[in-house]
Residue, then its C-alpha position, 0 to 999 in steps of 0.5 A: x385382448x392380447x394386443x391390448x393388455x400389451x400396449x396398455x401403461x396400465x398392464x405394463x406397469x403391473x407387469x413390471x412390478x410384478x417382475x420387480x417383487x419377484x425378483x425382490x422375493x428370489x433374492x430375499x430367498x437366496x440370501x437370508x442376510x438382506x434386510x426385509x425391511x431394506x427391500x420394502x423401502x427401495x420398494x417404497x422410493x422407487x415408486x415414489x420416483x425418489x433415488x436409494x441412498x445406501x448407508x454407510x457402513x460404520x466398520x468400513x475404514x475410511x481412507x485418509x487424504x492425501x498429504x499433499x492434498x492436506x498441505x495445499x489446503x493449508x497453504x490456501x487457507x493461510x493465503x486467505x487469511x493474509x489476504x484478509x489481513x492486508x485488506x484490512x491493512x489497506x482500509x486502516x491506512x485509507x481511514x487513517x490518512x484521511x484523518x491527519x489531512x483533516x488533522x492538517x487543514x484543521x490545524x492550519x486553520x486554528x493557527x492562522x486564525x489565532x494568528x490574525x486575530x492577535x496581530x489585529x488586536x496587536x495593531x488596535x493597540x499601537x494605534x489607540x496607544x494609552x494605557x487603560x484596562x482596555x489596552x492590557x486586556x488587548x495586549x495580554x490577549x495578543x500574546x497569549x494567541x501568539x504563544x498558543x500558536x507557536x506551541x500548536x506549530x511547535x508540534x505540526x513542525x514535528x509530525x509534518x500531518x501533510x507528509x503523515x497523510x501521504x505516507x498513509x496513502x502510499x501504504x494503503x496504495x502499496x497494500x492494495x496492490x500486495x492483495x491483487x498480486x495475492x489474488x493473481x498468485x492464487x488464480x494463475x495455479x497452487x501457490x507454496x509454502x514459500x509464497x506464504x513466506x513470501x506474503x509475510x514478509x511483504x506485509x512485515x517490511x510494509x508496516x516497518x516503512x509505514x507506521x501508524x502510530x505518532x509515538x515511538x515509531x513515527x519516522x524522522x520528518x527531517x532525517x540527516x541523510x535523505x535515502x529512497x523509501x524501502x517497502x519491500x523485504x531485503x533480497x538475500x545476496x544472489x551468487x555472481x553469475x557467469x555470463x552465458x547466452x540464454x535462449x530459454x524462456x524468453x531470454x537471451x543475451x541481448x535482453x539481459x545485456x539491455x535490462x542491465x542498461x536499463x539498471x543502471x540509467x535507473x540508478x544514475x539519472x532517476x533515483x539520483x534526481x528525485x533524492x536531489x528534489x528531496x534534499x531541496x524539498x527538505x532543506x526549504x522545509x526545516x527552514x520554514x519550521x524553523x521560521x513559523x514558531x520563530x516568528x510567532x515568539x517574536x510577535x509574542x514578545x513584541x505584543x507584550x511590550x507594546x506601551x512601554x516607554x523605551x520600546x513602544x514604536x518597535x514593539x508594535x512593529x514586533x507584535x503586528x509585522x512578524x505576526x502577519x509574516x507568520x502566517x506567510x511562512x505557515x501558509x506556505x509549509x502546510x497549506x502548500x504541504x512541503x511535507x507531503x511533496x518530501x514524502x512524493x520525492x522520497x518514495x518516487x525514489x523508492x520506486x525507481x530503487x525497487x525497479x532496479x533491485x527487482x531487475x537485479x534480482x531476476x538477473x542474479x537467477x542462473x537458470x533461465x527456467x526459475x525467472x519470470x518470463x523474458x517478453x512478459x518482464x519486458x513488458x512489465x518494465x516498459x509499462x512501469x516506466x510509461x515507454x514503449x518496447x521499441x523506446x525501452x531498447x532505444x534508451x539501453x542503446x542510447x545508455x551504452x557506453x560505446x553511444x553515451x551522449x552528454x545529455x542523457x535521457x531519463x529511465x521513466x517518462x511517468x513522472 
C-alpha cells in the first residue's frame, strides 16, 4: 500500500499541492503584507498551467533610455523617411517620362498629319487650277494646317519632349539607385547623422539637375556652352595632401599613383569625347529647329498664294515641295529624338566627370583608415568602366607619361 501511494500521479500530485498550500500558508503567516488574494491567484494559474506575470509597481521609477540609443533611432527613422521620399521620387520621374515620350510620338504624329494632308490638298490646287469656291476653301484649309503646324513645332523645338523623357528616365534611374545605396548604408551597420546629410543633399542636388515642372525651371534645351550633367552635390575643397606611401587599408603608393592615371585618361579622352558628340548633336538639333517651323511658314505662304497671276507656278512649288520637306526635317528631329541622343551624350559626360570627382575626392583624404577600401574601390572602378583589374592597371601604365603613345586608348569600354 506504501509502494503504491508512492508511485501513484494521483497521491503524488496531492502531495505536492498539499506541500505547495502549506508553504503558501507559512508565508502568508510570516509576512502579513502579501496578498491573500494574490497567492489564491498564483494558485489558480499554476494549476491551470498559465505563467504568473507580476505587476508593475506604478511608484517604482523607470529608467530613461540611453541617449545614444535615442539618437540612433532618430537617425534610423529619418533615414527611413527619405528613403521613402526617394522611392516616390523614382516613381514620379518613371510615370512622368513616360508620358512626355507619349507627348512626343503624339505630337510628331499630329504635325505630320497636319503636314500631309496640307501639301495634298496644296497639290490638288496647282493641279485643277480655277478659281472656284472649291479651290478657296482648299487653299485657305492648306494654310491654315500648315500654320497650325508650325505653331505645334514652334513649341516641340522649345521643350524638346524626346530629351524631356530621357531626363526624366535618367532621375528615375539615379533615384533608384540613391535608394539601394541607402538601403545598403543601413544594412552594412548604424548609420549617422552625417549620412542623413548626406542623403539630403543627394536627393536636393538630383531635383536641382532634374526638374519636373515645363515652366520656370525646364533646363535650356540649347544652351550656348554645353558641360557634363552634374547630379550629385559639390564636393567641398579637400586640402592638398603630401605625397606619402600608404599601406593601410588596402592602399599603397601604386594604387593612388594609378587611380590618379586613371583620373586623368577620364578627363582628356572620355568627358572630352562625349561633350564634342554633344556639341555636334546639338548644332544638328538647332538647325533641324530651326528648318521645320521655317519650312512649314514658307508652305503657308505659298499655299495662300496659289491662284494669283504673278506668282501662281511658284507658289505651287512653295505650298506642296516645302511642305513635304517639312515633314523630312520633322521626322528626323523627333522621330529620330536628336534631343534624347543630346541628353545621352551630356549625361555620359556627367558619368565620367563624377568618376573622376569621386576618385579625386577619395585621394584628397589623408588617412588611409577614413577612405573607402583600396582592393573594393578598385573593384568598383573597374566595374563602372566594364574592364578587368589586369586592363584597368595596363591603361594607367599605358597613360603614364614615361610609356604615352600617340593614340591613346579610352578609359570606359561600356559605351
Amino acid at each position: 500500500m506504501a509502494i503504491l501511494k508512492a508511485s501513484s500521479p494521483f497521491f503524488s500530485g496531492c502531495s505536492s499541492s498539499a506541500s505547495f498550500r502549506k508553504t503558501r500558508v507559512s508565508a502568508l503567516i510570516s509576512n502579513p503584507n502579501v496578498s491573500v488574494s494574490k497567492i489564491l491567484n498564483d494558485e489558480f494559474h499554476r494549476r491551470k498551467g498559465l505563467k504568473t506575470f507580476e505587476a508593475t509597481n506604478p511608484l517604482v521609477e523607470i529608467k530613461p533610455a540611453n541617449k545614444e540609443e535615442i539618437f540612433n533611432s532618430m537617425v534610423l527613422r529619418k533615414m527611413y523617411a527619405i528613403m521613402d521620399i526617394v522611392a516616390d521620387r523614382a516613381e514620379m520621374h518613371k510615370n512622368i517620362g513616360a508620358q512626355r515620350d507619349n507627348w512626343n510620338w503624339l505630337l510628331l504624329n499630329s504635325v505630320n498629319g497636319m503636314t500631309v494632308t496640307a501639301s495634298i490638298m496644296a497639290g490638288i490646287v496647282a493641279v485643277g487650277g480655277g478659281g472656284g469656291a472649291s479651290f478657296l476653301a482648299l487653299k485657305l484649309s492648306s494654310s491654315l494646317l500648315y500654320m497650325a503646324a508650325t505653331g505645334v513645332l514652334v513649341v516641340m523645338n522649345k521643350i524638346q519632349p524626346s530629351q524631356l523623357a530621357e531626363e526624366q528616365r535618367n532621375a528615375s534611374r539615379l533615384f533608384k539607385k540613391l535608394h539601394e545605396e541607402m538601403k545598403t548604408n543601413i544594412a552594412l551597420g548604424n548609420p549617422d547623422s552625417d549620412d542623413v546629410k548626406d542623403a539630403m543633399e543627394k536627393v536636393l542636388a538630383l531635383d536641382k539637375a532634374y526638374p519636373l515642372p515645363l515652366l520656370g525651371t525646364m533646363l535650356d534645351k540649347f544652351p550656348s556652352l554645353v558641360k557634363p550633367a552634374v547630379w550629385w552635390p559639390e564636393e567641398k575643397a579637400q586640402q592638398e595632401k603630401l605625397v606619402r606611401k600608404v599601406e593601410r587599408n588596402g592602399w599603397d603608393e601604386d594604387l593612388e599613383e594609378e587611380m590618379k592615371e586613371i583620373v586623368g585618361v577620364l578627363k582628356r579622352k572620355d568627358t572630352e569625347e562625349y561633350i564634342r558628340l554633344s556639341k555636334i548633336v546639338l548644332k544638328i538639333n538647332k538647325t533641324l529647329a530651326i528648318c521645320g517651323p521655317l519650312l512649314t511658314g514658307i508652305a503657308a505662304l505659298g499655299s495662300a498664294l496659289m491662284g494669283s497671276s504673278f506668282c501662281g507656278s511658284l507658289a505651287a512649288i512653295l505650298g506642296v515641295v516645302f511642305g513635304a520637306m517639312a515633314i523630312v526635317v520633322n521626322n528626323l528631329e523627333h522621330g529620330g529624338q536628336i534631343g534624347m541622343v543630346f541628353e545621352m551624350y551630356r549625361s555620359s559626360a556627367g558619368f565620367f566627370r563624377l568618376m573622376g570627382e569621386t576618385i579625386e575626392s577619395t585621394l584628397g583624404e589623408t588617412e588611409a583608415d577614413e577612405r573607402e577600401n583600396g582592393e573594393l574601390f578598385e573593384v568598383k572602378v573597374a566595374l563602372q568602366l566594364g574592364r578587368s583589374l589586369s586592363e584597368l592597371r595596363d591603361l594607367a601604365d599605358a597613360s603614364h607619361p614615361a610609356h604615352s603613345s600617340t593614340h591613346e586608348e579610352f578609359a570606359s569600354k561600356l559605351f
